[in-house]
N, C-alpha and C positions, 0 to 999 in steps of 0.2 A: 261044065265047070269053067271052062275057058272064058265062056261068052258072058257068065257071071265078075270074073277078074277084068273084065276088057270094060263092065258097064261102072264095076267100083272103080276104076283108076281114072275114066272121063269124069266120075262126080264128084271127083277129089280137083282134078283139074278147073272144072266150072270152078266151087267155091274158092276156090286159088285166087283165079281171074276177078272175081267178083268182089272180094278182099280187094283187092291192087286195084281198084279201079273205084273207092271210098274217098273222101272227101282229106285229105291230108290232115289238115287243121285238126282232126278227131282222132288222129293215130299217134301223131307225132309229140313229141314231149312238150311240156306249158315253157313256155322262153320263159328265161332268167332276167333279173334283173341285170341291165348294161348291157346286154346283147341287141343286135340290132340285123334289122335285112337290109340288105343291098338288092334295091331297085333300081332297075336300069330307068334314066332320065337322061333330056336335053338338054338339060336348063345349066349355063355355065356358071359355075358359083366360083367367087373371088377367093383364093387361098386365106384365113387369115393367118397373120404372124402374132404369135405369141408377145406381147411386151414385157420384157425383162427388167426386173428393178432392182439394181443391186446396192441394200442395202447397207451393205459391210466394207462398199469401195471405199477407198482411203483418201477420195478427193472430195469428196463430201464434204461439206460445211454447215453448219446448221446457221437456217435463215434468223434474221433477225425482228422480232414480233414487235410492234406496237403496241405497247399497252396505257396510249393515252387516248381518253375521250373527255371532248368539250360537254359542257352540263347546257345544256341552250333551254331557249322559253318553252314554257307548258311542260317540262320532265324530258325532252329529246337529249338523244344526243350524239356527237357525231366526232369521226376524227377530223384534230383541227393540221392545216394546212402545217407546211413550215415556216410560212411569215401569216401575222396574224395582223389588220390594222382594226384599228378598234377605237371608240371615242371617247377621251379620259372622262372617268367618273363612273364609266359601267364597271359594274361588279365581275369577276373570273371565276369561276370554278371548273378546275381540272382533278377529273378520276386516273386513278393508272390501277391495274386491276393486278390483285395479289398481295398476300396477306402481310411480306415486310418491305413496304416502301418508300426509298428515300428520294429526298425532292434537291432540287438546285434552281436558283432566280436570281435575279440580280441584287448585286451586293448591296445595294441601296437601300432593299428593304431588312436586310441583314445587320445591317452594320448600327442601325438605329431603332432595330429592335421594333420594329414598326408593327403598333396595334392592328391595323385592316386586315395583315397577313394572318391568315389561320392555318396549319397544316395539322391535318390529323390522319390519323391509322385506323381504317374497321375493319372487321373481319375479313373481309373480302378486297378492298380494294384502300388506297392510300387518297385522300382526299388537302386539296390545296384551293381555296378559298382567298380572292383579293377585292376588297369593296373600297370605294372610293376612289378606283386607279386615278390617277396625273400622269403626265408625261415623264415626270423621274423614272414612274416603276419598268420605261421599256425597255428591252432585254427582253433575254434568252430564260424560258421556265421549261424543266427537263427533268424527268423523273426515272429510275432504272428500279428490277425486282434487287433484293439483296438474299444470298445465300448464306445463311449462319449454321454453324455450327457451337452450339453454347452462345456466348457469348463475342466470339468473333464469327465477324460474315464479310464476304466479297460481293464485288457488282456484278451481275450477273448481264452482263455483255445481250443476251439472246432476246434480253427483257427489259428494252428500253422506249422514253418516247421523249419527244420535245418539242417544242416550238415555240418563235420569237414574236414578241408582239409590242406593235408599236402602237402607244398609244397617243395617240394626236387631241391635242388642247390648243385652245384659241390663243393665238400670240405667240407658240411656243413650236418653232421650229427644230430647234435643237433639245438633246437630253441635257435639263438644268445641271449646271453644276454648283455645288457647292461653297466656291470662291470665284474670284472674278481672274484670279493670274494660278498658274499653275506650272511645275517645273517638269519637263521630259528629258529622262538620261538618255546621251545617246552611247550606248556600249557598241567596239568593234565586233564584239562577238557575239549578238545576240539581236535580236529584231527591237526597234521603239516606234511606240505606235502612238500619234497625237490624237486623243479619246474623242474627237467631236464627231456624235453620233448623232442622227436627225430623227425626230418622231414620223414622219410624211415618208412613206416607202417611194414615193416618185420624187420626190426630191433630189437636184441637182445641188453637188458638193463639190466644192473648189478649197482649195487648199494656197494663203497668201504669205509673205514673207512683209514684216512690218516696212524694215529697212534695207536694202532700198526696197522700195513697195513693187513688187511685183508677184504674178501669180506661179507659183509652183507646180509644176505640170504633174499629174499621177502618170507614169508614161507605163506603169507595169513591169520596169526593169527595176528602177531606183527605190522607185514609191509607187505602192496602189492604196485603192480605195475597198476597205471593206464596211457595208453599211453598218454589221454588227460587231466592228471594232473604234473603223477611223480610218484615217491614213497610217498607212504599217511602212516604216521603215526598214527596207529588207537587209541592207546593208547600211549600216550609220556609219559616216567619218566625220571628222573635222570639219570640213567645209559645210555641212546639214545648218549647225549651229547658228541660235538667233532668235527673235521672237518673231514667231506665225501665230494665226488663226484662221479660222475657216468661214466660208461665204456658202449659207443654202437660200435656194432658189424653189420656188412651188405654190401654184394658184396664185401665180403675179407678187405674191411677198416677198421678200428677203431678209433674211437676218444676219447675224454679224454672231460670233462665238465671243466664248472669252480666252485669253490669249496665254496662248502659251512658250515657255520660257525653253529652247532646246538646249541644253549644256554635255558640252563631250567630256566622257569618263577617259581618265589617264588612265588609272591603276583596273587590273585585269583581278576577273572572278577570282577567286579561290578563298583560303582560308584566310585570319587576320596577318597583317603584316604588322607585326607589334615588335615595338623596343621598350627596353625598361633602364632606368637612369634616377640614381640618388643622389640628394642636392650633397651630401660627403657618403664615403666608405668607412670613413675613421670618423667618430664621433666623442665628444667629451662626454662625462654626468652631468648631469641637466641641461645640457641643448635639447633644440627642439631637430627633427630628421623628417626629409621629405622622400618619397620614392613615388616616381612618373613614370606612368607603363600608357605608352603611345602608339595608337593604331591608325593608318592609312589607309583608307579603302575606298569602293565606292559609293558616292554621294547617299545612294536611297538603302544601304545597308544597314541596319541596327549592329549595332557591338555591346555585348555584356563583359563585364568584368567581375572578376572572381581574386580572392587572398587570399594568401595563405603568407604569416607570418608570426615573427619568435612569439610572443607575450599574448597569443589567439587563445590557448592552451590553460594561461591564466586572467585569463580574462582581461587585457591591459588595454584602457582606453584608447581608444583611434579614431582618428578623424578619415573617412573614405569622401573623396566628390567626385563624381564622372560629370563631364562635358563633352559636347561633340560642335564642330562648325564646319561650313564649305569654305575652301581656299582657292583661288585661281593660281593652277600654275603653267607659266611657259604659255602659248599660244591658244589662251580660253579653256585649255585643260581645267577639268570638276574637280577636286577630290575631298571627299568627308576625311577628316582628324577628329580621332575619338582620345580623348584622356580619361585618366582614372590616378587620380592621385590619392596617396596615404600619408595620412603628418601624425605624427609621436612628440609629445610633448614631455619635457624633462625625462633626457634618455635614464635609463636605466640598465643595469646588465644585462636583463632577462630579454632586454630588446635588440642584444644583437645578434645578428646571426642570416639565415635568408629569408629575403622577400620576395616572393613566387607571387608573380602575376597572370594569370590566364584570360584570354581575349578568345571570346565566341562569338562567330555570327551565323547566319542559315547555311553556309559552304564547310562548317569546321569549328577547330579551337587551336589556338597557340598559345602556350607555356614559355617565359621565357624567366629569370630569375637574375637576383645581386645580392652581394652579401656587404654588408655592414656591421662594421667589427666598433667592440668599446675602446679608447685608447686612455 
């Protein structure tokens, strides 16, 4: 019986051994997914580092996108530079891509309304067309996306393109101007710029004084040169004053500008400086009543005038005239005198009482008033 127990527990043993000693890979569980073996290797691998992008940091700025492209030969197209030279007479067309887009060029083809310019809107992208350029049209052409909501929309900053382009014609160094004399205010408090801009981007610009004739240096402190302004007067005083013009130079030509007239402003920005002054305060029945409402200001400012008096209410005939002239005062000092007179013919009662005159310009408005009584 024993030696029966002694032969079952060795053949329990064997298949023990025989078990343990089977191929792993057929006992053990099927790997998971994302699980993985560690096999020992030589080979030294470079750690990597994670790159981190944060998002949500609050120095963040969003870039600024280009959304111009030049329309070139055979359908191409490409982004144009930010100075562009070009030979008058070729045709433009500039895409800016997005569905509301507004354009900006130079005021020359703005201001006269000018048939060659096309600007149109498609689905997709804003389209600016100029055929038959000249050397007037060169400037700066720049387009940005606009964000509306209803019927108000902002510029959207993120969504802009531009670029200047000069267009060069035979004979025509300089951007034509319009008249042959031209006047430049010089204000203490704000920059004056003499507008002579050259069609030739390598063109050499010198900057002359008529009388005494000599040349005016751009030295960078007083006066620089920018090609897409002129000469900018960073600080103007008194002494600037006079007639200049400018001398460009390029492929051995030279040309001569037309000349401009520099006059310093007295009277300082703000709103009108208005008086008002009636030829009597006491008037009879049937005289005639004048009232003179008088604004100072500077040279290239408009002023409007506004009434308000007795007999408006029923209707009583009035004579209104505005004028305006330039005056020299004290040491070449500019300044524009704007009037706005009212004349009343055969006083009546209804006519007395106040005469409010108010004086507008792009800075404001001043109210100033007088009464005139019946005696």
């Amino acid at each position: 019986m024993k030696v029966w127990l002694l032969l079952g527990l060795l053949l329990v043993l064997e298949v023990l051994e025989n078990v343990a000693g089977q191929d792993p890979a057929k006992n053990k569980r099927p790997k998971e997914q994302g699980e993985n073996r560690i096999k020992p290797t030589n080979k030294k691998v470079k750690p990597k580092i994670p790159k981190i992008k944060d998002r949500d940091s609050a120095d963040s700025t969003p870039k600024t996108q280009s959304i111009m492209m030049q329309v070139m030969e055979k359908g191409r197209f490409q982004k144009p530079a930010a100075t562009l030279s070009l030979m008058a007479g070729q045709t433009v067309e500039l895409r800016c891509k997005g569905s509301q887009i507004a354009w900006s060029y130079p005021e020359y083809l703005d201001t006269f309304k000018d048939s060659r310019l096309s600007v149109k809107q498609h689905e997709r992208y804003g389209q600016l067309t100029l055929v038959n350029s000249t050397a007037a049209d060169t400037g700066e052409f720049s387009c940005w996306g606009q964000l509306c909501n209803g019927y108000i929309c902002r510029r959207d900053e993120a969504k802009t393109g531009s670029t200047y382009i000069f267009f060069t014609e035979k004979g025509e160094l300089f951007v034509p101007s319009p008249s042959y004399f031209d006047v430049v205010y010089l204000n203490p408090d704000r920059q004056a710029v003499v507008p002579c801009r050259v069609t030739v981007l390598s063109a050499k610009v010198t900057l002359h004084r008529e009388f005494p004739a000599k040349e005016i240096p751009a030295n960078g402190t007083d006066i620089v040169y920018d090609m897409k302004r002129g000469f900018v007067y960073l600080q103007p005083h008194s002494d600037h004053q006079g007639v200049v013009y400018c001398k460009a130079e390029a492929g051995g030509k030279s040309q001569i500008s037309i000349k401009y007239q520099l006059l310093y402003v007295e009277v300082p920005s703000g709103p009108p400086s208005t008086t008002i002054l009636a030829s009597s305060n006491k008037v009879k029945g049937g005289d005639d009543i004048s009232v003179l409402c008088t604004v100072l200001g500077e040279p290239d400012v408009e002023v409007e005038f506004r009434w308000i008096f007795p007999g408006q209410k029923d209707e009583r005939p009035v004579a209104i005239q505005d004028t305006w002239r330039l005056i020299h005062r004290g040491r070449g000092h500019t300044t524009r005198i704007s009037q706005s007179i009212i004349t009343v013919e055969d006083f009546e009662t209804i006519d007395a009482g106040y005469y409010i005159c108010t004086a507008q310009n792009l800075r404001g408005q001043t109210t100033v008033a007088t009464t005139v009584e019946f005696s």
